[in-house]
ZAMARGU-4260 file (C-alpha; in steps of 0.2 Angstrom, whole numbers, plus 5000, padded with zeros to 4 digits):
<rodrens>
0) 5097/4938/5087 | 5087/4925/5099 | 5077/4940/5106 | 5071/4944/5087 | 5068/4926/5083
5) 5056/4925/5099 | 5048/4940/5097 | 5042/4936/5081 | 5037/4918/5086 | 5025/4927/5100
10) 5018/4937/5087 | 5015/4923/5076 | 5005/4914/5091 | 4992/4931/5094 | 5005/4939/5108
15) 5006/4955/5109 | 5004/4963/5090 | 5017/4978/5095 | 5032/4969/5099 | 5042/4964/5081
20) 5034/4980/5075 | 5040/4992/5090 | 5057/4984/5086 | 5059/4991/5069 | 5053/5009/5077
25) 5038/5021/5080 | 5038/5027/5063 | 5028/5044/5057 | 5010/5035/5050 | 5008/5045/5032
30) 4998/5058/5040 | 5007/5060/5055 | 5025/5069/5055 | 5037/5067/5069 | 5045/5081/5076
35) 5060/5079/5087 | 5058/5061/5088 | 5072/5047/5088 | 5069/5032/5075 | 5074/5017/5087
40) 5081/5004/5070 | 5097/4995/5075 | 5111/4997/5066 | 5110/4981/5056 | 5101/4966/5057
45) 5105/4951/5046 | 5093/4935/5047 | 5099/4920/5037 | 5089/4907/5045 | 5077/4908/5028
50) 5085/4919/5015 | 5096/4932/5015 | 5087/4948/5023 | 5099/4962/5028 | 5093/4977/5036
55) 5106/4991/5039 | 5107/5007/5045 | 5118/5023/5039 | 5118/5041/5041 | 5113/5050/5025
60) 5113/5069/5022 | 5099/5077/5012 | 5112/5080/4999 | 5115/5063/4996 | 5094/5058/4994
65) 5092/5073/4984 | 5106/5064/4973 | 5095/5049/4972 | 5080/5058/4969 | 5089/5066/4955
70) 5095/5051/4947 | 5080/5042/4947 | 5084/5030/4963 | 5072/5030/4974 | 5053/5023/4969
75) 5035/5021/4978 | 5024/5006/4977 | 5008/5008/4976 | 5003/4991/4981 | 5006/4998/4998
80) 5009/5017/4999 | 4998/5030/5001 | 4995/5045/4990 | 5005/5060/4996 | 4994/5069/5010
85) 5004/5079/5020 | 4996/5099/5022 | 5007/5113/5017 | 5009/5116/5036 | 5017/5097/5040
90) 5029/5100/5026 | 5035/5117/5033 | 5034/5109/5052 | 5048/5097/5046 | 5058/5109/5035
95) 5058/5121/5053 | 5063/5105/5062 | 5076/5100/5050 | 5086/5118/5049 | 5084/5118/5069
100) 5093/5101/5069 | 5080/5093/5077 | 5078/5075/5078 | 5067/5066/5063 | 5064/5047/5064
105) 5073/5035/5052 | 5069/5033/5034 | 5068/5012/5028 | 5070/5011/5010 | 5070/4992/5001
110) 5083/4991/4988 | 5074/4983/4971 | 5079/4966/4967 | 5077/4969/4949 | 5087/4987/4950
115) 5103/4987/4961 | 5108/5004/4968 | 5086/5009/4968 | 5077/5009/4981 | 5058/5008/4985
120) 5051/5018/4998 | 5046/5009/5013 | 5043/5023/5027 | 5047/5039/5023 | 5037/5044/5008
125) 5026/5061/5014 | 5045/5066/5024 | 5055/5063/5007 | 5045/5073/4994 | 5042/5086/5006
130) 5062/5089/5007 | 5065/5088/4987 | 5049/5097/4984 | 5056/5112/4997 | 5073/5111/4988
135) 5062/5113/4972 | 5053/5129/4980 | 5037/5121/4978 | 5032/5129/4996 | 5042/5142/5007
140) 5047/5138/5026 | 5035/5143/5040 | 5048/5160/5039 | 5041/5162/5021 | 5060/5160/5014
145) 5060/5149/4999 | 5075/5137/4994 | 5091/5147/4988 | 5095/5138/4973 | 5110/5147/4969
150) 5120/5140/4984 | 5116/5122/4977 | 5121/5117/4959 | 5112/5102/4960 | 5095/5109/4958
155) 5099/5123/4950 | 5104/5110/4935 | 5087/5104/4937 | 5077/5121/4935 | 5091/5126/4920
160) 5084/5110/4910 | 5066/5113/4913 | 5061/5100/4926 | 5054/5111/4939 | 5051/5130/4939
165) 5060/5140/4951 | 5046/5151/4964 | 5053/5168/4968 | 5053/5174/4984 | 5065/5177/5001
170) 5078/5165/4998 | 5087/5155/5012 | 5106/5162/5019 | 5118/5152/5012 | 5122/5146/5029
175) 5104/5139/5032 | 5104/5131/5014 | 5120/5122/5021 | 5114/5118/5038 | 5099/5110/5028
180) 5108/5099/5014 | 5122/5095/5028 | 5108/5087/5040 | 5111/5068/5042 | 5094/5055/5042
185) 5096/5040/5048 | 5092/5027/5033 | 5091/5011/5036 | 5091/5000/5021 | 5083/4980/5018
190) 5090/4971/5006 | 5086/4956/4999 | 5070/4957/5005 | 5056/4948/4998 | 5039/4954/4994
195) 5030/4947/5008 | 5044/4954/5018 | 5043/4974/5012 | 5026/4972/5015 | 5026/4964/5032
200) 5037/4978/5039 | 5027/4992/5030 | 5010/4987/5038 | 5017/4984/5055 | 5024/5001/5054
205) 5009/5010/5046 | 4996/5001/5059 | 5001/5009/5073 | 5001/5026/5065 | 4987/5035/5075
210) 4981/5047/5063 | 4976/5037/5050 | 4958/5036/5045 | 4950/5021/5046 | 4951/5015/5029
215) 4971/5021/5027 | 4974/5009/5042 | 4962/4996/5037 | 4975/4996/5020 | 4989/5000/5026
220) 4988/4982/5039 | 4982/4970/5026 | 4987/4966/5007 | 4974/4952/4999 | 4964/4953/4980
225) 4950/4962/4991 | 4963/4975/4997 | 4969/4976/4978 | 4954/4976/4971 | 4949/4989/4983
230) 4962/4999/4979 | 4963/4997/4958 | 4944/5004/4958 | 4947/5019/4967 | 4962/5025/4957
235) 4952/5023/4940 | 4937/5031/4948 | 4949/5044/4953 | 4960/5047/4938 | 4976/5043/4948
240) 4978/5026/4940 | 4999/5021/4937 | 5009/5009/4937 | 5011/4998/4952 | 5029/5006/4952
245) 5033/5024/4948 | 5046/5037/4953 | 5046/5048/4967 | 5046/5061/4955 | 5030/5055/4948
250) 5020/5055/4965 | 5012/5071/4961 | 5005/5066/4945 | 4995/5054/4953 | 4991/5064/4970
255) 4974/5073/4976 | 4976/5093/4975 | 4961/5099/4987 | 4951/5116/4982 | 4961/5127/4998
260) 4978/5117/4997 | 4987/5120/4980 | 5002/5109/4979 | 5002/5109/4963 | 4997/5091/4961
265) 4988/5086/4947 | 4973/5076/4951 | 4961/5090/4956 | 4950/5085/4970 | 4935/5094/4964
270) 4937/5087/4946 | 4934/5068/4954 | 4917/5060/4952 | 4916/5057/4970 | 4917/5076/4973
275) 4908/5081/4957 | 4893/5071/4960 | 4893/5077/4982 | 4895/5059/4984 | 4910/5065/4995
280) 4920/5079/5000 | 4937/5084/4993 | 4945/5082/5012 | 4937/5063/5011 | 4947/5058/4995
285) 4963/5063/5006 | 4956/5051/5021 | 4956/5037/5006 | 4932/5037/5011 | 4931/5035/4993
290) 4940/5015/4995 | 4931/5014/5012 | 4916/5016/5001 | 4920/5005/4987 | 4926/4994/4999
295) 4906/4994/5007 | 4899/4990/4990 | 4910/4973/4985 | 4909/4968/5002 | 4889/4966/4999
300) 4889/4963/4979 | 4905/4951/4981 | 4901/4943/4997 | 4881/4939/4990 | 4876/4946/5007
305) 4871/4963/5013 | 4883/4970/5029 | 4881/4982/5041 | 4886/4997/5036 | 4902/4999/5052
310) 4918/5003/5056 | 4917/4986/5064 | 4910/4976/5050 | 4924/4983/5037 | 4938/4981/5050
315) 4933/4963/5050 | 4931/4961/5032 | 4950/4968/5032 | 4957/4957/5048 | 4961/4940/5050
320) 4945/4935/5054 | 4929/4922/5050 | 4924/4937/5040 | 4935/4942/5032 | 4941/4926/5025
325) 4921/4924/5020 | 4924/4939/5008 | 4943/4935/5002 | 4934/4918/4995 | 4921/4926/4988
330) 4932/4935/4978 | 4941/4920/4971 | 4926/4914/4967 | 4918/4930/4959 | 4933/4936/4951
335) 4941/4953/4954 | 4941/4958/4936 | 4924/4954/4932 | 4920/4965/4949 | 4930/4979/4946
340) 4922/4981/4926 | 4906/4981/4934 | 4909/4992/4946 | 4916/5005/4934 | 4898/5001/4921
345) 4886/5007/4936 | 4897/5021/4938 | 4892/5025/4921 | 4878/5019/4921 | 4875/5032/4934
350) 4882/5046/4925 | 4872/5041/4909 | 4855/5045/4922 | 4863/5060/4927 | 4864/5067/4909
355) 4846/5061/4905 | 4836/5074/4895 | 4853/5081/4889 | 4854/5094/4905 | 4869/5086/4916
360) 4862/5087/4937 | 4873/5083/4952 | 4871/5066/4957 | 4866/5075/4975 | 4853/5088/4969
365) 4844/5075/4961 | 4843/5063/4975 | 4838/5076/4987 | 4825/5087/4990 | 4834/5100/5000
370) 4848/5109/4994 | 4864/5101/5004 | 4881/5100/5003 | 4882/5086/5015 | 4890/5072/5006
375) 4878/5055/5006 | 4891/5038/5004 | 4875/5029/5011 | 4862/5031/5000 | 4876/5030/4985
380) 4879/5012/4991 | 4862/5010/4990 | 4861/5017/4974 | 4874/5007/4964 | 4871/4992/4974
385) 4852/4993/4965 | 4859/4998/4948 | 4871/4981/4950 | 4856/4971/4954 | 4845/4977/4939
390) 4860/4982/4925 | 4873/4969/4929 | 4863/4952/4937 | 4846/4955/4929 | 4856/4958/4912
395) 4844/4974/4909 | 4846/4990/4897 | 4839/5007/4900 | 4824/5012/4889 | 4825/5031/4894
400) 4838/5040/4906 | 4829/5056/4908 | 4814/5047/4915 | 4824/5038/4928 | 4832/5053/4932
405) 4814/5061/4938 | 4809/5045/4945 | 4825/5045/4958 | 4822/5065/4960 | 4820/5066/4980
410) 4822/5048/4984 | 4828/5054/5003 | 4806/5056/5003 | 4807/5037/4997 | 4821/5029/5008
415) 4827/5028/5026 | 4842/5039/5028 | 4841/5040/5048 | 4854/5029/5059 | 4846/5014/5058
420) 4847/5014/5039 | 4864/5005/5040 | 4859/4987/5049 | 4858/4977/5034 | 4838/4973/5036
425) 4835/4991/5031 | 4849/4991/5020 | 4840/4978/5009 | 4822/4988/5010 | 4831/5004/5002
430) 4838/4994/4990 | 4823/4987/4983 | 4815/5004/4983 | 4827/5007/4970 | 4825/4994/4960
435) 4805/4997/4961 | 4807/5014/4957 | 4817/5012/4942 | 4814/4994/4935 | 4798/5000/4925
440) 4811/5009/4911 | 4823/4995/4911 | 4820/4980/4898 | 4829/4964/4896 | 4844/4964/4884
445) 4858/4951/4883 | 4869/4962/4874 | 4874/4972/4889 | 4886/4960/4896 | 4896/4962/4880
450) 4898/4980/4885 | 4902/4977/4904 | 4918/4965/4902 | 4920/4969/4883 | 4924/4989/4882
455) 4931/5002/4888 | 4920/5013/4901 | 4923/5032/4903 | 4931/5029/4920 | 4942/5015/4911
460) 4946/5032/4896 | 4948/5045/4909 | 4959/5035/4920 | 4972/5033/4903 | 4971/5048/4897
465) 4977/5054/4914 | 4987/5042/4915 | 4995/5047/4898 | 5001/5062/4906 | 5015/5052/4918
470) 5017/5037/4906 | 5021/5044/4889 | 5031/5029/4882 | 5013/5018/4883 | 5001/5031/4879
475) 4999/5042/4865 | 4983/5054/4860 | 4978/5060/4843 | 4963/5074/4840 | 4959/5064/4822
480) 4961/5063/4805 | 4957/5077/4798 | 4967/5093/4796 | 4962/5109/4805 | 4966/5120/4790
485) 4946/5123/4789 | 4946/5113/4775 | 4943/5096/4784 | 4954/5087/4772 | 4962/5068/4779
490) 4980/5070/4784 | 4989/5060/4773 | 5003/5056/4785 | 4991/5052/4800 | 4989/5033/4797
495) 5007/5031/4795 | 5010/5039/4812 | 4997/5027/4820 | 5006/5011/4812 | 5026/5016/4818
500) 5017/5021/4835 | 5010/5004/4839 | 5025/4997/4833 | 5034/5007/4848 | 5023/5003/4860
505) 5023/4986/4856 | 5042/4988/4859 | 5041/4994/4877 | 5046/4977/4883 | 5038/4960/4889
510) 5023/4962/4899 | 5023/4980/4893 | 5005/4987/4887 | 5000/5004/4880 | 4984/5014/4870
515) 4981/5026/4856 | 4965/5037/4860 | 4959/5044/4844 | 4947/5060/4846 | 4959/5066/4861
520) 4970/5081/4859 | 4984/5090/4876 | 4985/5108/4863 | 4972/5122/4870 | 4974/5127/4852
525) 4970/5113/4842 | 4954/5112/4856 | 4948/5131/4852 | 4952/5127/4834 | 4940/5110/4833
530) 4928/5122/4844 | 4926/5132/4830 | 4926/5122/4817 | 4914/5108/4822 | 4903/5119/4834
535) 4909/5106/4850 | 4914/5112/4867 | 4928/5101/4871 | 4929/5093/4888 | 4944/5093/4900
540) 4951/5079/4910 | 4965/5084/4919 | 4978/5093/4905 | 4968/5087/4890 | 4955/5090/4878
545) 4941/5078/4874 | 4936/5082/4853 | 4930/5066/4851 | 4927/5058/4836 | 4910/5058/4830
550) 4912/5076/4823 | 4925/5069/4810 | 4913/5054/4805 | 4898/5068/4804 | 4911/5079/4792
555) 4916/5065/4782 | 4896/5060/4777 | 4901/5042/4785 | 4892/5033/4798 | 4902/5030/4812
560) 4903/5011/4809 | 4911/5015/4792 | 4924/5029/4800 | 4926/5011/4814 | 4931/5003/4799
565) 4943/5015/4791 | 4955/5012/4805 | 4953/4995/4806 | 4956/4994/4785 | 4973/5004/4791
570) 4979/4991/4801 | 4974/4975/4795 | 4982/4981/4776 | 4996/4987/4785 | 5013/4976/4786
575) 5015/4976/4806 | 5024/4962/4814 | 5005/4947/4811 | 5004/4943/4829 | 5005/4961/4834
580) 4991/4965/4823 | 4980/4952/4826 | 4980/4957/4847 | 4978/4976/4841 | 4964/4972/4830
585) 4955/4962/4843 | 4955/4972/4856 | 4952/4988/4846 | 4936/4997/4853 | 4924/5012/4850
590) 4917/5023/4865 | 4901/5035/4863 | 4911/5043/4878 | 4894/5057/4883 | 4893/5058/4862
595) 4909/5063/4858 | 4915/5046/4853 | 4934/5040/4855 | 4942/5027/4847 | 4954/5017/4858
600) 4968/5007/4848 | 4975/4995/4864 | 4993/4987/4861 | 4993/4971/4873 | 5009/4964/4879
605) 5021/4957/4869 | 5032/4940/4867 | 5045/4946/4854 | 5052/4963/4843 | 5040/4969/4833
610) 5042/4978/4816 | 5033/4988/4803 | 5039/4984/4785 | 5054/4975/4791 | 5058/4992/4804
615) 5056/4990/4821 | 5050/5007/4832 | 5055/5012/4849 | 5047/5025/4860 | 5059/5039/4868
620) 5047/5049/4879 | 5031/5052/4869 | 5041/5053/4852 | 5042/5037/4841 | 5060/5032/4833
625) 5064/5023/4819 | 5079/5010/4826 | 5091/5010/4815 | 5110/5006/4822 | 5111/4986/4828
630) 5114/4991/4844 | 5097/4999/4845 | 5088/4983/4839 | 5100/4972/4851 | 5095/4984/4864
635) 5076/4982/4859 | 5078/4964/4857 | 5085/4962/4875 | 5067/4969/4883 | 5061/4955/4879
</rodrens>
């Protein structure tokens, strides 16, 4: 115990960073898979002297985390973890190493304070899902023999109710299927652990994983507002926003399939505006570029000062260092939120100049004169660092898109893209080309800043409507109001739906939030029907059909402000709980969304039950119920 107490005390005075760390063990970094390697954790560690921590250590077969993975036990923060990364040949490396009986390095899990008997996943992510998603034949062994699912109930169950579908294939022998549920981890469990504490270990584990990229070990060592902030851009930009929290179950929902990989995750690498746009390759969303990027911009915007563009200037900006505590007040100062939604505006702001002349171009072919499939994260900072410093802090709206789009056509002829185009002195020069180049077909306009901090941008609608596809109590899609019959009547029963909806959102709990997107349908037939009808091509983000809006206002012989108004009439007669409509119906908001038009109802957080005509609603998966027994409304009543 004295050993541990000095060990961390010569950390805490800049000795030796690997000592406390090399204690816990030598953990597998996400990317990096052990084979045949010992974790070195103790077999329990109690520290007392300021709280209760407990760390201990037990075998634990994969039967036994398949159990907790089946009852919902075992979570993933994403505060601190990673995506899931591993290549299909790293999975089947430790499935081979498992049914040889070879030695895999310990798992740390943190059990939930709010939760007892759940566990978040401290080390051990890519390793656990790779073993439930074998059990689940998602991928066969390096053998090509996939899971035998009739020697294991367990699982079997699973695929019987529908939560996975079984792969055919040569199945495993009976005896290798025991060998592999038989094989004992070692797991070694915190308890009482506070925050701070989780993700202390976590980053003194993940730091010293060697093949992390850059920016994976730049997050991994470091948790502040510039990290978060870093880190809540990307997943909008990518479409894998979630909940901080979310089951291991619910890791592939929110992971990056790449063209050649096919793991059946659902956010699809070429599908991303980084990948869309050649801003970046699909293998450099896996490498987390896309937040070393962001990261690169808010460190000049934020910070007020141009950097160099380094590995060594963003590993300071990340470290306990002069600059990096700079930046870190910076952000205090600037604001994160305020950041963040004028991040996601010059993303538009860029996509809006990539449709201009109503002909959509690559962000790439249009900034270059060759044609290249290099990607360009340079002149892409310099890009939205310009449109920031003309759109956002000149207060400035675009007068015609299409002409700014041939004004940037071969910038690379205009700009500096050789080496020394990333010491900040040139940096600036590029930049102000930019602004030259464009400026003339901006004008001043102090309305845009309403639409920076006051609505929803179509990273902000992409990223919920993706996320509606994990998070059904919170989120809920409708393609409109009008029947599909051919007959465009109104559906009668459409505004009642709407109202017991909120209502059951609302119910979701304290703290809990949640969105109706009107003009949004998940059924390939109502899309081909609209298609048809309305002469639209819907537009697919991730399992779902854009159908917008504007078509209905168009068919109804209203503007669009009067179809706005409809729904708001809806709400404000309706007899919801007063101070859950007055939140819904200022925070209701309309998107153009590239013409199509969506209507986004939120439903903010909370402080008591709500009701519609004395009736309070609950959500049970994506279906809205009707409480009726007292115990459902003491249950209701008790989220709160």
């Amino acid at each position: 115990m004295q050993v541990m107490h000095d060990l961390k005390a010569r950390h805490a005075k800049g000795y030796n960073k690997m000592t406390y760390g090399a204690w816990l063990t030598h953990f597998d970094a996400p990317r990096r898979p052990f084979y045949g390697l010992v974790g070195m954790v103790g077999s329990s560690f109690h520290r007392r002297a300021s709280g209760m921590l407990e760390l201990n250590s037990q075998p634990t077969s994969v039967q036994s985390l398949y159990a907790w993975f089946r009852d919902n036990k075992l979570f993933v923060n994403r505060r601190y973890q990673r995506k899931l990364v591993w290549t299909l040949d790293e999975k089947q490396r430790l499935i081979e190493s498992i049914l040889n009986k070879f030695p895999i390095p310990a798992i740390i899990v943190a059990e939930r304070e709010e939760s007892p008997g759940t566990y978040e996943i401290i080390d051990g992510l890519q390793r656990l899902h790779a073993i439930v998603s074998f059990i689940e034949t998602a991928f066969p062994t390096l053998e090509d023999e996939v899971f035998a699912l009739k020697h294991y109930p367990s699982a079997q169950s699973r695929a019987d109710e529908g939560r996975f579908i079984p792969q055919e294939g040569n199945a495993l022998s009976q005896k290798d299927v025991s060998t592999f549920l038989d094989y004992t981890f070692a797991l070694s469990i915190m308890r009482n652990a506070s925050e701070a504490e989780v993700n202390d270990v976590f980053s003194r584990i993940n730091t010293y994983g060697h093949r992390l990229s850059d920016q994976e070990r730049r997050q991994a060592g470091v948790r502040n507002e510039f990290s978060d902030m870093v880190r809540r851009i990307a997943c909008t930009v990518r479409g894998d926003v979630s909940s901080d929290v979310l089951g291991l179950e619910d890791m592939p929902s929110i992971s990056i399939d790449l063209p050649m990989s096919k793991h059946g995750y659902e956010v699809q690498a070429d599908e991303v505006f980084w990948v869309v746009e050649g801003v970046l390759r699909s293998t450099d969303l896996r490498d987390s570029m896309d937040e070393q990027c962001i990261a690169d911009i808010a460190a000049c915007i934020v910070g007020g000062t141009i950097i160099e563009r380094s590995k060594d200037a963003l590993d300071l900006i990340f470290s306990d260092s002069v600059e990096g505590d700079r930046v870190l007040d910076a952000v205090d100062v600037y604001g994160a939120t305020k950041f963040e939604e004028e991040f996601k505006y010059c993303v538009d702001e860029v996509l809006r100049i990539c449709a201009g002349g109503g002909k959509k171009d690559k962000l790439r072919s249009i900034l270059f004169t060759k044609n290249t499939t290099n990607p360009f994260p340079n002149v892409f900072t310099t890009v939205m660092i310009a449109m920031h410093e003309v759109v956002v802090q000149g207060t400035q709206r675009a007068t015609d898109y299409a002409a700014i789009k041939k004004a940037l056509t071969d910038l690379d002829n205009h700009i500096i893209t050789t080496r020394r185009s990333t010491n900040p002195v040139e940096r600036r020069k590029n930049i102000d080309v930019v602004k030259g180049i464009v400026s003339q077909y901006y004008v001043a306009d102090a309305t845009v800043h309403k639409e920076i901090y006051a609505s929803h941008s179509t990273t902000d609608i992409d990223a919920s409507i993706r996320r509606s596809e994990v998070e059904l109590p919170n989120f809920e899609l409708k393609q409109g109001i009008l029947l599909l019959d051919g007959k465009r009547r109104i559906d009668d029963g459409v505004r009642e739906k709407v109202l017991k909806t909120i209502c059951a959102i609302a119910n979701n709990g304290a703290g809990c939030s949640g969105k109706i997107i009107v003009g949004v349908t998940d059924k390939d037939a109502d899309a081909q029907r609209i298609k048809e009808m309305f002469a639209i091509e819907p537009k697919k983000v991730g399992r779902r059909w854009i159908v917008g809006v504007d078509r209905e206002a168009k068919a109804l012989g209203i503007s669009i402000e009067d179809y706005y108004a409809k729904w708001r009439n809806w709400i404000k007669d309706s007899s919801l709980s007063d101070e859950l409509k007055a939140s819904v119906l200022s925070s209701m908001d309309y998107s153009s969304y590239f013409g199509y038009g969506l209507l986004v109802i939120s439903i903010p957080p909370q402080r008591d039950l709500s009701y519609l005509d004395g009736v309070p609603y609950w959500r049970s998966g994506d279906n809205t119920v009707e409480a009726k027994a007292a115990r459902e409304i003491a249950m209701l009543a008790k989220r709160f």
